[in-house]
PLY file of the C-alpha trace (Angstrom):
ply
format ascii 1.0
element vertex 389
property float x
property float y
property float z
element edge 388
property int vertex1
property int vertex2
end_header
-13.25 -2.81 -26.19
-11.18 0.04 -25.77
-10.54 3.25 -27.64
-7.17 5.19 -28.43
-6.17 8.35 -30.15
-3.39 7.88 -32.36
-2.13 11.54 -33.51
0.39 11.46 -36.44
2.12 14.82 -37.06
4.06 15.19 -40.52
6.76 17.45 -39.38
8.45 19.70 -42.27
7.80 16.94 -45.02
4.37 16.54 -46.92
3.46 12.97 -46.84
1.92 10.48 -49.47
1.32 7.57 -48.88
3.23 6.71 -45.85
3.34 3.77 -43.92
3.22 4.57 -40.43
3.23 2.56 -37.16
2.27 2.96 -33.57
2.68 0.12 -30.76
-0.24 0.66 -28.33
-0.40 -1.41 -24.87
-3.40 -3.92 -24.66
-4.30 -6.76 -22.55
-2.95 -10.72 -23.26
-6.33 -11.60 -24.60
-6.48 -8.52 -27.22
-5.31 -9.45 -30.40
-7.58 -7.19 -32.64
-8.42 -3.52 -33.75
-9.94 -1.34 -36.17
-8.75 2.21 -37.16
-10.49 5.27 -38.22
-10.65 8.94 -38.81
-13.36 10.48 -38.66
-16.21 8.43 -39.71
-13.63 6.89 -42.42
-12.27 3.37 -41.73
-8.45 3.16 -42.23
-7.16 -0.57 -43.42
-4.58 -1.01 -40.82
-2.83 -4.39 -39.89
-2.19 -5.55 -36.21
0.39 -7.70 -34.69
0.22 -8.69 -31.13
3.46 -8.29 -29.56
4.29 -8.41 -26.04
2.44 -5.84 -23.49
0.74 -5.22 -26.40
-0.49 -4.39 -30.45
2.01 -2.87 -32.70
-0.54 -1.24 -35.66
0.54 -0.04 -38.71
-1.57 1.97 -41.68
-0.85 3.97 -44.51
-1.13 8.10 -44.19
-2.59 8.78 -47.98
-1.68 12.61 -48.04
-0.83 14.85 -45.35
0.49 18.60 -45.31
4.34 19.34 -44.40
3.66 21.19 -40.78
-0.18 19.36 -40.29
-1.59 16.53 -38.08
-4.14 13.70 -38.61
-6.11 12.63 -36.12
-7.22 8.69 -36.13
-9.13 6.09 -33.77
-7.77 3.14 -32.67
-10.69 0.77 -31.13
-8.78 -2.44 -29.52
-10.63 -5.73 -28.90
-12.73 -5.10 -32.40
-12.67 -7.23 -35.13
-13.00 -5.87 -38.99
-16.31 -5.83 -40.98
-16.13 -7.29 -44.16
-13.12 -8.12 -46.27
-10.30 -6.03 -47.29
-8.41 -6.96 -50.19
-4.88 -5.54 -48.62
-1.18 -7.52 -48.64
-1.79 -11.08 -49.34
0.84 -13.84 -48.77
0.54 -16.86 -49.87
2.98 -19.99 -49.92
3.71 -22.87 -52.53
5.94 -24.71 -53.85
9.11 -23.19 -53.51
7.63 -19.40 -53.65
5.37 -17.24 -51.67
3.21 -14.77 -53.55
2.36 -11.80 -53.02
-0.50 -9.80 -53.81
-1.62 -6.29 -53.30
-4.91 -4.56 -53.30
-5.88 -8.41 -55.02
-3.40 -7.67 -58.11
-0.20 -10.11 -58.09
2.74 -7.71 -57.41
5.76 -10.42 -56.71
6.86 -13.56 -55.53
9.65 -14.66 -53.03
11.45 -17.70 -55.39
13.40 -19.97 -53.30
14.92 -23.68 -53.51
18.07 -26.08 -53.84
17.76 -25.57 -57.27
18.81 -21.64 -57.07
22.11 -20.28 -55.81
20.36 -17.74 -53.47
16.42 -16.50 -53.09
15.09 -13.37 -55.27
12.12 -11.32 -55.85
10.54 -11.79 -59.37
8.53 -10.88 -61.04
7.86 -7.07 -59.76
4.79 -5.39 -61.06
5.05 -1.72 -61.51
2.36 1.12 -62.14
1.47 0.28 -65.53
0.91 -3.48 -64.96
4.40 -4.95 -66.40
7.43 -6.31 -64.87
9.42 -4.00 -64.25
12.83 -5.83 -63.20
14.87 -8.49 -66.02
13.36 -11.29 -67.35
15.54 -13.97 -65.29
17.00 -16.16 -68.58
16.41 -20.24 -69.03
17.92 -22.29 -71.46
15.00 -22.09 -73.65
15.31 -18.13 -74.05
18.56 -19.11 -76.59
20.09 -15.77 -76.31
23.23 -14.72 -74.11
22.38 -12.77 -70.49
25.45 -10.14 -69.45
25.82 -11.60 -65.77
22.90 -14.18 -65.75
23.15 -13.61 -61.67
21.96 -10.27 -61.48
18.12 -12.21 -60.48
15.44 -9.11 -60.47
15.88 -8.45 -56.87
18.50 -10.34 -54.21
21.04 -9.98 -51.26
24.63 -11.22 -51.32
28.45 -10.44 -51.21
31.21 -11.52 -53.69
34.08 -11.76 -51.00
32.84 -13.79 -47.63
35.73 -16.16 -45.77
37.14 -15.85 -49.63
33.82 -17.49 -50.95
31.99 -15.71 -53.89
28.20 -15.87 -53.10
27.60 -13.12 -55.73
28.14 -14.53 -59.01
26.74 -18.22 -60.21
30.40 -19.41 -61.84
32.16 -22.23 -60.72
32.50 -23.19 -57.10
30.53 -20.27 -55.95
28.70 -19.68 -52.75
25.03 -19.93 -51.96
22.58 -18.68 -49.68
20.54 -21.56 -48.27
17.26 -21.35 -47.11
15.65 -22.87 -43.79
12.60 -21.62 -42.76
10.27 -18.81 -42.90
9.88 -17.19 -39.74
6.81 -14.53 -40.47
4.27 -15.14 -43.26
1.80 -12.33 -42.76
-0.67 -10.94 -44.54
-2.96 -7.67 -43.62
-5.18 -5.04 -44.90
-2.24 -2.61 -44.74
0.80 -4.72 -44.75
2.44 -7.72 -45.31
5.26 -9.77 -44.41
7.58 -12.38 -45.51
10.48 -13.24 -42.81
13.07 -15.48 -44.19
15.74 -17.61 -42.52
19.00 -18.86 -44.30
22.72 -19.37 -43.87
25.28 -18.40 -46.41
27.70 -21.43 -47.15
30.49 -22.09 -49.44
30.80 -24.99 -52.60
32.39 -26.83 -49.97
29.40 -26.81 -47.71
26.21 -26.70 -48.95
25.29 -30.26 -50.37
26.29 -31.27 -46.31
23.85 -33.81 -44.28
20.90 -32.29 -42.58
23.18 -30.48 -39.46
26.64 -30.62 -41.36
26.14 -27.69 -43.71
29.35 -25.96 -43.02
27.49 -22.50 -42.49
29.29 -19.48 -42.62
26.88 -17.21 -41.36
23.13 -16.61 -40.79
20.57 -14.90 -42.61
17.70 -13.12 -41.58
15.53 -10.96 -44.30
12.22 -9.26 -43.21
10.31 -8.55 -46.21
7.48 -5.36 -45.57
4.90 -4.59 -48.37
2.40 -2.14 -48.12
-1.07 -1.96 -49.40
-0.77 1.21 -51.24
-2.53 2.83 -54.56
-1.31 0.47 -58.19
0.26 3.67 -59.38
3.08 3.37 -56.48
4.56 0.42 -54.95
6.58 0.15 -51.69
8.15 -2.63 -49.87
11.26 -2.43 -47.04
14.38 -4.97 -46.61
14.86 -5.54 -42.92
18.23 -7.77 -43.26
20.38 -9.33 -40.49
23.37 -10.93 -41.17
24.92 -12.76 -38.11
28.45 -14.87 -38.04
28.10 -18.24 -35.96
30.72 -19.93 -34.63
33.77 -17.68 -36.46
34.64 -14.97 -37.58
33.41 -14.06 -40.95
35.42 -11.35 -43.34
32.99 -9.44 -45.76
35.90 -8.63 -48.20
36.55 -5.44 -49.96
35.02 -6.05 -53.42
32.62 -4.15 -55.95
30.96 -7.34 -56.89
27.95 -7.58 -53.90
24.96 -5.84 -52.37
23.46 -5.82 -49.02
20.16 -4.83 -51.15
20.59 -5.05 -55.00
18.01 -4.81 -58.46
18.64 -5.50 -62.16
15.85 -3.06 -63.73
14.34 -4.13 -67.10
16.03 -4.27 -70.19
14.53 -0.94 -71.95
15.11 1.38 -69.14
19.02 0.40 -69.11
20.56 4.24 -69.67
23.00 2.41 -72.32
20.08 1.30 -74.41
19.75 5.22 -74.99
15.76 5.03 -74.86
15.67 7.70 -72.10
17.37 5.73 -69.23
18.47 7.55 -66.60
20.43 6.97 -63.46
20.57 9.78 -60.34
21.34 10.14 -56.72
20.46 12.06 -53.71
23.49 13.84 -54.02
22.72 15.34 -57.68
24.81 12.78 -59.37
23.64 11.78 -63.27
24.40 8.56 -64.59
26.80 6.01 -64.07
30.15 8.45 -64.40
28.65 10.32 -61.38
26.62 7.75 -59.62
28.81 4.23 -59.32
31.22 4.44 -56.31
29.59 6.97 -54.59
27.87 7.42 -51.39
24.54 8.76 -51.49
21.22 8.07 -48.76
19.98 6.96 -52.10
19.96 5.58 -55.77
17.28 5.93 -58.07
16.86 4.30 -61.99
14.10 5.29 -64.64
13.31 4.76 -68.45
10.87 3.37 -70.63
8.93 -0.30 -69.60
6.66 -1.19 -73.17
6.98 2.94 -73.52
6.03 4.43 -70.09
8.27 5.81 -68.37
8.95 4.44 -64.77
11.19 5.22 -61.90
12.96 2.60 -58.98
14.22 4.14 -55.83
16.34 2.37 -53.94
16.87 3.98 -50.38
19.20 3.38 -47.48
18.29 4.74 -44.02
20.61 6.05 -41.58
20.57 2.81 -39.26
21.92 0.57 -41.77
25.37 -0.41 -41.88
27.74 2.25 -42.91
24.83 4.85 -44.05
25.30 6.20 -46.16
26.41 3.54 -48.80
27.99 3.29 -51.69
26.50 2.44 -54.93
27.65 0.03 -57.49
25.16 1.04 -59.95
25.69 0.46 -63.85
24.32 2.01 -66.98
23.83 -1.59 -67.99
21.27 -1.97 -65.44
22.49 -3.23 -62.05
21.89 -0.84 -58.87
23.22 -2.05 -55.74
24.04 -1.29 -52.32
27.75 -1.98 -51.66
29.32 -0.57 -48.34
32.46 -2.96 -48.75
34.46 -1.87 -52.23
36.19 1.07 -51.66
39.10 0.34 -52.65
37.35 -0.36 -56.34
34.94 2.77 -56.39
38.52 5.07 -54.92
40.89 3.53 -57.58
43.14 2.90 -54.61
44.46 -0.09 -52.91
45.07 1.49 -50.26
41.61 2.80 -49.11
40.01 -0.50 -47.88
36.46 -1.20 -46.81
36.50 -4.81 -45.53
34.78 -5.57 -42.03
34.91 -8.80 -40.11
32.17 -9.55 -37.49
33.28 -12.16 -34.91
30.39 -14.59 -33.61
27.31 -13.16 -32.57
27.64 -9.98 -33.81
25.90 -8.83 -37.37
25.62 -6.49 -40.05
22.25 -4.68 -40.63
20.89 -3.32 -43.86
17.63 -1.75 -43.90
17.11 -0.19 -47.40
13.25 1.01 -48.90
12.47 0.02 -52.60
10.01 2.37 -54.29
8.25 1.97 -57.80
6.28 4.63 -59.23
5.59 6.92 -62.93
8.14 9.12 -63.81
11.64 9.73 -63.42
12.84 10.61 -60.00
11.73 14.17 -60.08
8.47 13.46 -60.91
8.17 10.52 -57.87
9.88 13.09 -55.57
12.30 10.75 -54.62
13.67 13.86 -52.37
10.64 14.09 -50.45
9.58 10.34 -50.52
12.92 9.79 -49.02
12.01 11.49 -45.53
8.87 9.11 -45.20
11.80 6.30 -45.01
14.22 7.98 -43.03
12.75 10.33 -41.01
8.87 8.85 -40.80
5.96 11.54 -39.05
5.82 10.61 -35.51
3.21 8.96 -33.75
1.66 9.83 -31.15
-0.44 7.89 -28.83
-2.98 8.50 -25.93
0 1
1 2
2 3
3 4
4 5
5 6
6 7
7 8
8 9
9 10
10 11
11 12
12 13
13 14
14 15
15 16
16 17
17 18
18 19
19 20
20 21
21 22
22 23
23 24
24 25
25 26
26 27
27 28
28 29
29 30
30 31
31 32
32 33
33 34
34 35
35 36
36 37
37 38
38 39
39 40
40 41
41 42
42 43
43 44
44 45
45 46
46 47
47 48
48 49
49 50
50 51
51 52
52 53
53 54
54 55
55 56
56 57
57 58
58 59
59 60
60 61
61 62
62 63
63 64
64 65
65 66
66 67
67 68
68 69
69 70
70 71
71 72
72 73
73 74
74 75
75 76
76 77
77 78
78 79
79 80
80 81
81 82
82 83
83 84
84 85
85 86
86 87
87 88
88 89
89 90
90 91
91 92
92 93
93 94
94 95
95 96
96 97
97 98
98 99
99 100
100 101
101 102
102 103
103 104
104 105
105 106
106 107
107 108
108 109
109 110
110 111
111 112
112 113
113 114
114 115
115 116
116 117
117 118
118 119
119 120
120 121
121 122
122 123
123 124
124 125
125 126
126 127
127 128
128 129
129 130
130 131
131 132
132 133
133 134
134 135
135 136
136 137
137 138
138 139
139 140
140 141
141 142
142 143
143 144
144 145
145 146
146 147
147 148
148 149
149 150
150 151
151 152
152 153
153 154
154 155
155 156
156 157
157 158
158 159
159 160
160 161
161 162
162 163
163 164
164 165
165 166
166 167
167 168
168 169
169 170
170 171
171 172
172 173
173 174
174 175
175 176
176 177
177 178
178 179
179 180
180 181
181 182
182 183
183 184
184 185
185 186
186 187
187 188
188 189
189 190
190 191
191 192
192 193
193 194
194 195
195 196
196 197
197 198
198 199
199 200
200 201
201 202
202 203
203 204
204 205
205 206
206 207
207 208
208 209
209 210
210 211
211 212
212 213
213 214
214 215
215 216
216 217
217 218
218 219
219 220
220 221
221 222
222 223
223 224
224 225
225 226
226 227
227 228
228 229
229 230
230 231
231 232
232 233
233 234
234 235
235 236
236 237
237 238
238 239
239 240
240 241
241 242
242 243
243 244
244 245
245 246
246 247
247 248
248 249
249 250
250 251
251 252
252 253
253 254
254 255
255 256
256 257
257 258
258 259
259 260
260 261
261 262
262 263
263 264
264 265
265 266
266 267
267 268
268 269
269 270
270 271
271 272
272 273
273 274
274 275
275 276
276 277
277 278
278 279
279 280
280 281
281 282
282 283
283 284
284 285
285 286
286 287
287 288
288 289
289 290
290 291
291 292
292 293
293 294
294 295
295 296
296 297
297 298
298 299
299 300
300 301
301 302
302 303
303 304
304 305
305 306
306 307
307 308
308 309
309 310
310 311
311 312
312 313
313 314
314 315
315 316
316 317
317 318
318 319
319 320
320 321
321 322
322 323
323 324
324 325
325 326
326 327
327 328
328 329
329 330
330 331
331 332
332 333
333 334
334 335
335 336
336 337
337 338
338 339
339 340
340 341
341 342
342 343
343 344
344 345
345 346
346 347
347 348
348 349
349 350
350 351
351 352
352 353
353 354
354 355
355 356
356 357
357 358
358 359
359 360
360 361
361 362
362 363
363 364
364 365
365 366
366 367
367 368
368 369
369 370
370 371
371 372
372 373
373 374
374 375
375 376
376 377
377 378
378 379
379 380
380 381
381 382
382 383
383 384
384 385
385 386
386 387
387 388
């Protein structure tokens, strides 16, 4: 066994509850560690990756301007059990649990047009995204779609794998690359490719496949009253070109919140960005590092953040975000959010090449003031730095 000194410094931002990572060099045979500070064992999951262990933990509250301190010992294994991220798989949906509470579950299948999160749990215990509708519900669902939380694009090759009408697209999944759980987080990779009505009921190896899809789902094992998980998502033309048209109707990352906290339900929902914008006449169309939604869930109030870091494609994005509910990132419909055919956002990415997204979800109390979405922001896009020896 070895030991390490892992030093995380906040910089100007306070930070609570932060995930936080470190890769530290270790020998082929070490695939284990434990993490502490002081005489206070951290929960912190390890991944072996080559040369080494890339380690990752949660900083529960640390001064803007301070430093924390923490041991790393490689080689030993965990006492006892912690009940962090768990992922499970069955039929056609992983679950996943937090802290041993059931927080959301990964839905895939032929039988749906593309994957989705739902439900998702927020602080108070309730779902806190739309009840997706079935034929038994007997009641009419504005853009029936719009399922709790999902990727896609309205405009690819001239295929609509946004919307569930006729002769849309889908998004079909292959494989799972990563299911990993962990005392401090968890992960559910997903492979797919995006095809068209004309290609998706194909023979195993004739799907006509317009591109590839690759989304890296990160939860973290942090307190009931917040919740935090990161889209890590890849999108990679094959053998041609593929056109992401310029259309409102899509989202790299996208959620439909709960009915009651829809702003034009008037119960107190509200829409705002990091720009100061309020509501949908100063929110939808605009670009932002971020888009946040709150109102009322069985009468507490709870807040969504929905953050885009600087890496991701065209950072930072614009929002199509609705007082009806819908808040999505949508880097491609400018000439919709302008009111001018003339300003265009299409992009085409010839074979090989892709277009990343990496976007931060985060549930907590409150409206966004009170979740200092400002602040909480910085632990996405600018995270403390690590530093190791």
């Amino acid at each position: 066994m070895a030991t390490v000194s892992l030093t995380v410094h906040a910089g100007p931002h306070r930070r609570i509850h932060c995930p936080v990572s470190a890769f530290v060099s270790a020998g082929k045979t070490i695939s284990t560690a434990t993490l502490a500070q002081g005489r206070k064992n951290v929960p912190c999951s390890v991944r072996k990756e080559r040369g080494g262990l890339q380690v990752g933990w949660i900083v529960d509250d640390l001064a803007a301007g301070a430093s924390a301190v923490y041991t790393l010992t490689t080689g030993k294994v965990p006492g006892g059990r912690t009940k962090g991220v768990e992922v499970s798989k069955g039929r056609g949906e992983v679950s996943v649990s937090i802290g041993g509470t059931h927080f959301t579950t990964y839905c895939y299948g032929k039988h749906l047009a593309r994957p989705h999160l739902y439900p998702v749990i927020g602080p108070y215990g309730d779902p806190v995204t739309r009840r997706l509708a079935t034929p038994k519900d007997g009641r009419e669902l504005d853009h029936h779609h719009h399922r709790s939380v999902w990727i896609s694009h309205g405009e690819v090759n001239s295929w609509d794998n946004w919307s569930e009408g006729e002769g849309h697209g889908r998004t079909v999944h292959k494989r799972f690359e990563t299911l990993e759980s962990g005392p401090a987080v968890g992960r559910v990779v997903s492979k797919g490719v995006w095809v068209g009505a004309d290609g998706w009921q194909g023979p195993p190896g004739k799907i006509k496949e317009l591109l590839e899809e690759r989304a890296e789902w990160t939860f973290y094992n942090t307190p009931s009253d917040i919740r935090i998980f990161d889209l890590h998502v890849s999108l990679t033309a094959l053998d041609k070109d593929v056109l992401f048209g310029d259309t409102k109707e899509g989202g790299l990352a996208s959620i439909r919140v709960e009915e009651s906290m829809e702003v034009k339900r008037g119960l107190g929902g509200k829409i705002e960005n990091g720009i100061g914008g309020i509501d949908e006449g100063e929110t939808w169309g605009k670009r932002a590092p971020w888009c946040h939604y709150s109102g009322p869930v069985n009468e507490k109030k709870v807040g969504i953040a929905l953050m885009d870091h600087p890496d991701s494609f065209r950072h930072p994005t614009y929002w199509h975000v609705r007082n009806y509910g819908l808040m999505t990132a949508n880097p491609f419909g400018l000439s919709y959010f302008f009111n001018d055919k003339n300003r265009r956002g299409p992009h085409t990415i010839v074979p090989g090449e892709s277009i990343v997204g990496m976007y931060r979800y985060y549930i907590h109390k409150g409206d966004a003031t009170k979740g200092n979405i400002r602040e909480r922001y910085h632990d996405f896009a600018n995270p403390p730095q690590v530093e190791v020896g």
